[in-house]
VMD Tcl script that builds the backbone (N, CA, C; Angstrom):
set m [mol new atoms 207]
animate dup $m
set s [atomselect $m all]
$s set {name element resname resid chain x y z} {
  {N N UNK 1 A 1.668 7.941 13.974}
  {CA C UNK 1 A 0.507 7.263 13.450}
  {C C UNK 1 A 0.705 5.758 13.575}
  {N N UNK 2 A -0.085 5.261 13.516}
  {CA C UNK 2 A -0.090 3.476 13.583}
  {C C UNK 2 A -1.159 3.093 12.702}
  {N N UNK 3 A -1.082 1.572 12.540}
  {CA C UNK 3 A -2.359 1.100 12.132}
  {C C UNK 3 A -3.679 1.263 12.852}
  {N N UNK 4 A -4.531 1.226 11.867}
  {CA C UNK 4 A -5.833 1.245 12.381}
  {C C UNK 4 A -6.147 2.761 12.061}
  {N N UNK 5 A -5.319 3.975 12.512}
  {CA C UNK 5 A -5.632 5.652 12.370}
  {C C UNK 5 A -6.222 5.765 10.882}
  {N N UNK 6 A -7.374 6.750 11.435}
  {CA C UNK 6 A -8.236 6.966 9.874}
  {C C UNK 6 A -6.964 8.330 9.819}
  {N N UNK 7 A -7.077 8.776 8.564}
  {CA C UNK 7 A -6.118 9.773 8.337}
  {C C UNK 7 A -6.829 10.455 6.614}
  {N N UNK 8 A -6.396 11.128 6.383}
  {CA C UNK 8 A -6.557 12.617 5.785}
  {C C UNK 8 A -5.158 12.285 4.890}
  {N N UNK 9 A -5.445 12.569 3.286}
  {CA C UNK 9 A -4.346 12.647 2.334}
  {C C UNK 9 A -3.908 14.151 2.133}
  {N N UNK 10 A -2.938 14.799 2.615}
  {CA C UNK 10 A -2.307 15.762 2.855}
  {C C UNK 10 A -1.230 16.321 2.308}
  {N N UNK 11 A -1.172 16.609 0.999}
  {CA C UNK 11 A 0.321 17.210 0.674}
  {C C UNK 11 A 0.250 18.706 0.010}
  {N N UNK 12 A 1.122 19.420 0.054}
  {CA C UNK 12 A 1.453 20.510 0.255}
  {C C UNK 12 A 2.750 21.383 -0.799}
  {N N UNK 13 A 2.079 22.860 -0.645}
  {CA C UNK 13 A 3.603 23.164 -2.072}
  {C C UNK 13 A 3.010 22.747 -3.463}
  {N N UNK 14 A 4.032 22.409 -4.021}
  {CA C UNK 14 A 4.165 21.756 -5.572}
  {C C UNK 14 A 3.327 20.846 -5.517}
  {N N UNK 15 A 2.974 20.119 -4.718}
  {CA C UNK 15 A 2.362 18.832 -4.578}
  {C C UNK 15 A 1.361 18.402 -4.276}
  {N N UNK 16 A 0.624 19.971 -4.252}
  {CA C UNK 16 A -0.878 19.858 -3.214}
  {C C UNK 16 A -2.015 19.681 -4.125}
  {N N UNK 17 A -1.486 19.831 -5.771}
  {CA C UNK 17 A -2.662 19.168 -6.723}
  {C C UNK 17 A -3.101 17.626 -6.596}
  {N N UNK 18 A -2.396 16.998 -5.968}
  {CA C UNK 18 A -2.020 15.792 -5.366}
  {C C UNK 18 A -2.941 14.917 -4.798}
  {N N UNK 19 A -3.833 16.008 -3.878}
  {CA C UNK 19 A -4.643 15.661 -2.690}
  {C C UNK 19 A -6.127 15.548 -3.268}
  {N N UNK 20 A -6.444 16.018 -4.633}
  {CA C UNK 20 A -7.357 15.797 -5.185}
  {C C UNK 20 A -7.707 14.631 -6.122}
  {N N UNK 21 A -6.530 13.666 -6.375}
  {CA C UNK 21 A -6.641 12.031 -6.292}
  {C C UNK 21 A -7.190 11.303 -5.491}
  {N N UNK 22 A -7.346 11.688 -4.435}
  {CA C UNK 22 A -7.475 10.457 -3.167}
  {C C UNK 22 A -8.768 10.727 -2.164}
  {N N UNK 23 A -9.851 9.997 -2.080}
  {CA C UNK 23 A -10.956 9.835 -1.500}
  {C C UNK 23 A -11.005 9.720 -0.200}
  {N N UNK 24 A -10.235 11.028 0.988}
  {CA C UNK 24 A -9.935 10.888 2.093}
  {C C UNK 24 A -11.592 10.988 2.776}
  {N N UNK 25 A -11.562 10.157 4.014}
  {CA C UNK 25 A -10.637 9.752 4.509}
  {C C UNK 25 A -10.100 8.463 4.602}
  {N N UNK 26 A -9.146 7.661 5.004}
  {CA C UNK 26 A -8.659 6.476 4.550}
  {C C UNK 26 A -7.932 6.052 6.184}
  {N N UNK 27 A -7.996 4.579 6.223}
  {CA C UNK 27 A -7.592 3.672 7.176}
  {C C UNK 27 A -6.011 3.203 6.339}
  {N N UNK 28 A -5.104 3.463 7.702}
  {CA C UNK 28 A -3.842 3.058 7.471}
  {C C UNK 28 A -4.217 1.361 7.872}
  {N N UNK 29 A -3.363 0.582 6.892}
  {CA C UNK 29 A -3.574 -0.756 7.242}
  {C C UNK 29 A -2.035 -1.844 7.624}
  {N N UNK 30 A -1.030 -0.761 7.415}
  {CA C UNK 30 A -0.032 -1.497 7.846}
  {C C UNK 30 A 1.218 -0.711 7.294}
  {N N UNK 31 A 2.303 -0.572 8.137}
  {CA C UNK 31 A 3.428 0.877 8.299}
  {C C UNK 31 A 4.686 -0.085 7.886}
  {N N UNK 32 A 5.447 0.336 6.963}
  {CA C UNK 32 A 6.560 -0.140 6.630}
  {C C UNK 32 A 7.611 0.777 6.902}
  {N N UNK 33 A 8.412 0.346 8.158}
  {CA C UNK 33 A 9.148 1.183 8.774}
  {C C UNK 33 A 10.743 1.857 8.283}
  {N N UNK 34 A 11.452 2.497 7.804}
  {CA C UNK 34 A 12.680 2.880 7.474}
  {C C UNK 34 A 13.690 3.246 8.846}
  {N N UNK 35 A 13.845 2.008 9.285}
  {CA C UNK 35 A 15.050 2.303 10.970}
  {C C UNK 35 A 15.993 3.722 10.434}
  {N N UNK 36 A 16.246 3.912 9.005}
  {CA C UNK 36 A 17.122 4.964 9.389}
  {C C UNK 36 A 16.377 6.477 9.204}
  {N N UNK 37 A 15.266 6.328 8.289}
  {CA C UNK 37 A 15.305 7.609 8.045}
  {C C UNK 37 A 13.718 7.682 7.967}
  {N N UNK 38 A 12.886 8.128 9.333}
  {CA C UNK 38 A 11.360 8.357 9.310}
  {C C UNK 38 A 10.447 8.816 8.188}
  {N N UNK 39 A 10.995 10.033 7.714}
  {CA C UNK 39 A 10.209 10.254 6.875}
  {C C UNK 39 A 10.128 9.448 5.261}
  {N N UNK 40 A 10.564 8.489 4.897}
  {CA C UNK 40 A 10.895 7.383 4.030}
  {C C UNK 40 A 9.769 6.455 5.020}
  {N N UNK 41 A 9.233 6.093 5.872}
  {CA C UNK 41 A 8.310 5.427 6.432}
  {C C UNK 41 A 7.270 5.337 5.483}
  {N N UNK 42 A 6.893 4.092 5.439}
  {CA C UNK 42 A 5.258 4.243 4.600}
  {C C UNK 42 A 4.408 3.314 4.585}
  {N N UNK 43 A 3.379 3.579 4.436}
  {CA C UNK 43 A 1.910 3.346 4.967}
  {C C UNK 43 A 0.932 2.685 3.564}
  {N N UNK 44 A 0.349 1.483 3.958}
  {CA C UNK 44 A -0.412 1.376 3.150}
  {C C UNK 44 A -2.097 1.608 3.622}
  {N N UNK 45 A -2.539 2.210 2.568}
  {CA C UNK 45 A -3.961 2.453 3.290}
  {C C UNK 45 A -4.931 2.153 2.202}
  {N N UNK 46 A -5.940 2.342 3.126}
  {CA C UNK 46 A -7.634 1.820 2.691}
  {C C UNK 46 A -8.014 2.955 2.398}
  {N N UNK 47 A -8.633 3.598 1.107}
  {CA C UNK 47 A -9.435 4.805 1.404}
  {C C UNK 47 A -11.205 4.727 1.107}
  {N N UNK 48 A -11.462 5.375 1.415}
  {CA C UNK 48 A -12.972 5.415 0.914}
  {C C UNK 48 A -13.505 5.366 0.014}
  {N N UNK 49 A -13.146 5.340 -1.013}
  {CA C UNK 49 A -13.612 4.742 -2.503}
  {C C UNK 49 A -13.197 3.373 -2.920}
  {N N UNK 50 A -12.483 2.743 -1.820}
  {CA C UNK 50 A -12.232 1.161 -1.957}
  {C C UNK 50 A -10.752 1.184 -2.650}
  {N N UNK 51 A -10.241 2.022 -3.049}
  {CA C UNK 51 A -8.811 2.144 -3.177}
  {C C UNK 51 A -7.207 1.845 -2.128}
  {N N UNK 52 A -6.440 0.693 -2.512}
  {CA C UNK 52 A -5.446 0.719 -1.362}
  {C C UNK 52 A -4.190 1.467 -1.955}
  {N N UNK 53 A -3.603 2.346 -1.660}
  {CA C UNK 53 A -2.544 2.535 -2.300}
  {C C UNK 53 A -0.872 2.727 -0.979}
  {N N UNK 54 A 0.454 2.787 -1.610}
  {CA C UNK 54 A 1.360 2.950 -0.458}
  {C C UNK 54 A 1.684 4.574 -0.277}
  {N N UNK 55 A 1.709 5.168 0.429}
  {CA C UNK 55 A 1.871 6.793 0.560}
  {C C UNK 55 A 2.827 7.119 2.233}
  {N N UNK 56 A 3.770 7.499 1.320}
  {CA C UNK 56 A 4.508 8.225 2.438}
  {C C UNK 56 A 3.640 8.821 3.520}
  {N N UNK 57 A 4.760 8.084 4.556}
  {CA C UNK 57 A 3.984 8.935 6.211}
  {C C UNK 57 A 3.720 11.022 6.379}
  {N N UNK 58 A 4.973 11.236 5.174}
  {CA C UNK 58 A 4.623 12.962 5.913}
  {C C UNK 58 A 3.312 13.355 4.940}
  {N N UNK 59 A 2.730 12.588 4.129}
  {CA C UNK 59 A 1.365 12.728 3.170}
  {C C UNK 59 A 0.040 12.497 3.738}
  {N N UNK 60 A 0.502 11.894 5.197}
  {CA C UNK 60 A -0.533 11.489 5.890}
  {C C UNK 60 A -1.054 12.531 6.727}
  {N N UNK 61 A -2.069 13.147 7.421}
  {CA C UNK 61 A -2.393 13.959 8.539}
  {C C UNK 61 A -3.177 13.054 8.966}
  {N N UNK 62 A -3.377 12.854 10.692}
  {CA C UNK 62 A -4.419 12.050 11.580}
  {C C UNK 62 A -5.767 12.835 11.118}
  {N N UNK 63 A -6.723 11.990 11.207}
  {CA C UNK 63 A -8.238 13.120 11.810}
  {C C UNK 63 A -8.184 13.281 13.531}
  {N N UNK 64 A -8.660 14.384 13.586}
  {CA C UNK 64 A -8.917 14.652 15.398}
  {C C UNK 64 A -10.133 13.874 15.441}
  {N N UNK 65 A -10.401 13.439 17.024}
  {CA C UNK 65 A -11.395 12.786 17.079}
  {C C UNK 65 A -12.388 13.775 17.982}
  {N N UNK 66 A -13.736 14.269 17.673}
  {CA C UNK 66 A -14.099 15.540 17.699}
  {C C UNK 66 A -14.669 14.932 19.507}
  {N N UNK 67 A -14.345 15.991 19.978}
  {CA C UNK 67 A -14.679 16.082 21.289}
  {C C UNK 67 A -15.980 15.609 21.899}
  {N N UNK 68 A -17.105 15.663 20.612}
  {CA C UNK 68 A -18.746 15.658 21.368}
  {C C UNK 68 A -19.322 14.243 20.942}
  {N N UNK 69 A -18.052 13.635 20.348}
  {CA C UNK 69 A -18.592 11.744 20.468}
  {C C UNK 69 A -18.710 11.211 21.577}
}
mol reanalyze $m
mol bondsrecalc $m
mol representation Tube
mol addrep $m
């Protein structure tokens, strides 16, 4: 993922009550990288209710971009 990707708040398991906080879908606005360990990567984003918050990269899913645009 990079900046700019609209993305989908995504978590899963124990954690998937989670996903009903957050007003997907949401613009990543800038990736704070962990050189050692990816999934510690994280993302601050824009979501659609005007909310920015920081959320781990594996919380993120891309949207597909639908074929018939």
């Amino acid at each position: 993922m990079n900046t700019g990707d609209l993305v989908n708040y995504e978590a899963r398991g124990i954690f998937s009550y989670t996903s009903e906080r957050y007003a997907s879908p949401g613009i990543i606005l800038s990736i704070c990288k962990n050189e050692r360990n990816k999934v510690h990567d994280v993302a601050e984003v824009y979501w659609s209710d005007g909310n920015v918050t920081h959320e781990h990269m594996c919380y993120l899913e891309l949207v597909k971009r639908s074929m018939n645009v």
